[in-house]
C-alpha beads as a LAMMPS data file, in Angstrom:
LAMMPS data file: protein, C-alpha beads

78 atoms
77 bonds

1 atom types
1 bond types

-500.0 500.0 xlo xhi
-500.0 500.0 ylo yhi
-500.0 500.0 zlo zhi

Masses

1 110.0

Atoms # bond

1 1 1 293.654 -73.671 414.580
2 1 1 294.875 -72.242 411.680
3 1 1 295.546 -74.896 408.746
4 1 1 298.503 -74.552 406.292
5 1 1 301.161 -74.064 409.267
6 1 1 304.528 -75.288 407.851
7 1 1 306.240 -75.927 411.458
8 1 1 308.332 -79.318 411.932
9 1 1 306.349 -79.753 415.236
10 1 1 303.507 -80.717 413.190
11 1 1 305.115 -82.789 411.438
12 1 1 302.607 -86.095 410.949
13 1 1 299.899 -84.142 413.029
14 1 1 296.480 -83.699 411.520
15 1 1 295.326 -80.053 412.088
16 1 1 291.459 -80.641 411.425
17 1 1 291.398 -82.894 414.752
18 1 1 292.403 -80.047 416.890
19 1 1 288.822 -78.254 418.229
20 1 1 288.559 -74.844 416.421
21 1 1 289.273 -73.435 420.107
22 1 1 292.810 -74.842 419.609
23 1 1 295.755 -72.276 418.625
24 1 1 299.145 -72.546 418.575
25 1 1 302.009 -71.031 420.720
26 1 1 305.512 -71.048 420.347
27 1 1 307.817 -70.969 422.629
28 1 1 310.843 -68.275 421.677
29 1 1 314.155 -67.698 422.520
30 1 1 313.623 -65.669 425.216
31 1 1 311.729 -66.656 427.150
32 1 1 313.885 -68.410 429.634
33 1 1 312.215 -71.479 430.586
34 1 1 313.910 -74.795 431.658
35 1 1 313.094 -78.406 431.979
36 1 1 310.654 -79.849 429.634
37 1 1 310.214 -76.910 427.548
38 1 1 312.926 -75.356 425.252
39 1 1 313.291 -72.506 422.062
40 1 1 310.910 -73.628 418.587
41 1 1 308.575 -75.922 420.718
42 1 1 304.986 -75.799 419.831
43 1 1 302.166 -75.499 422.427
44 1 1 299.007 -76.291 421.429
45 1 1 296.496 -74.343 423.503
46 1 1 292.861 -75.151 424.197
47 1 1 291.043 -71.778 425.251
48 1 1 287.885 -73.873 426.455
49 1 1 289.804 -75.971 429.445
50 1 1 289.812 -75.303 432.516
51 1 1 292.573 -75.059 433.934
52 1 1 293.614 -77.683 436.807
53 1 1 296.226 -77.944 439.336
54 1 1 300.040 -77.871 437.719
55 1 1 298.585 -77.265 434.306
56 1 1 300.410 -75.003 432.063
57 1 1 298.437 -71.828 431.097
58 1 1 298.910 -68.760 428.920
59 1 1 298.240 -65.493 430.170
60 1 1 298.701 -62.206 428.556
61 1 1 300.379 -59.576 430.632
62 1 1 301.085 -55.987 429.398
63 1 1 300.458 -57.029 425.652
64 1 1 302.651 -60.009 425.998
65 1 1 301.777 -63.665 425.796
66 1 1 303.243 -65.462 429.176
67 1 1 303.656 -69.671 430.200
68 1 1 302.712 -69.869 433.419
69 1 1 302.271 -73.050 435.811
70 1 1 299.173 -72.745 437.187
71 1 1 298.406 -73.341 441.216
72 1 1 295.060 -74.478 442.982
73 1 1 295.251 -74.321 446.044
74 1 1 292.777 -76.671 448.928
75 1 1 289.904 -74.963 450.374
76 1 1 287.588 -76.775 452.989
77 1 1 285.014 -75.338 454.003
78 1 1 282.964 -77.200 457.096

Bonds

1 1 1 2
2 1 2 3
3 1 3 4
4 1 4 5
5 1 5 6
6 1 6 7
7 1 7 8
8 1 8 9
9 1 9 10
10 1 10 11
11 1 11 12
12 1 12 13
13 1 13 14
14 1 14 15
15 1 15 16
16 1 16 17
17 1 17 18
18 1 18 19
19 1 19 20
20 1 20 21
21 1 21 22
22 1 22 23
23 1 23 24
24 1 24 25
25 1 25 26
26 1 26 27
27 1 27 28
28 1 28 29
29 1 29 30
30 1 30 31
31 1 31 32
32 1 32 33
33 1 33 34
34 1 34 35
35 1 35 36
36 1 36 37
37 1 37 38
38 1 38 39
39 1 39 40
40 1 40 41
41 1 41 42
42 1 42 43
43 1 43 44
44 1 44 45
45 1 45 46
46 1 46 47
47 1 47 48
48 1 48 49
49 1 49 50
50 1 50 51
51 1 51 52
52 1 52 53
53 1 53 54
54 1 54 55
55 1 55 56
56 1 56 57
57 1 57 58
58 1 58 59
59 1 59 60
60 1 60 61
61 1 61 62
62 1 62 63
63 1 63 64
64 1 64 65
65 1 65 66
66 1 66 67
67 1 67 68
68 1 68 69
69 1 69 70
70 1 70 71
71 1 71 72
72 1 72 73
73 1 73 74
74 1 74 75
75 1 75 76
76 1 76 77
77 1 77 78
């Protein structure tokens, strides 16, 4: 993660205990999500998890950066 961000998110965060797989995302103005999430917040992302069922991910599409929930679905096999 890149050190020296000035972002009042961080404020009273330590950047050096984020893994260096760690980046940050911000969420802008448009891009129309609702509940927990709203304009300025900061996502820190971890590019070495997995992701799990109802996790949030970020996944570029045409050149973009998109939130997504992510959805696992239940497999048996017998």
């Amino acid at each position: 993660m890149c050190l020296g961000i000035d972002h009042p998110a961080l404020a009273g965060y330590d950047p050096t205990r984020f893994k260096p797989a760690c980046y940050l995302g911000e969420v802008i103005k448009d891009a129309g999500v609702g509940g927990p999430l709203m304009e300025d917040d900061l996502l820190v992302v971890d590019e070495q998890k997995l992701a799990q069922h109802d996790d949030l991910v970020i996944v570029e599409v045409e050149g973009e950066q998109r939130l997504f929930s992510s959805y696992r679905t239940c497999v048996a096999w017998w």
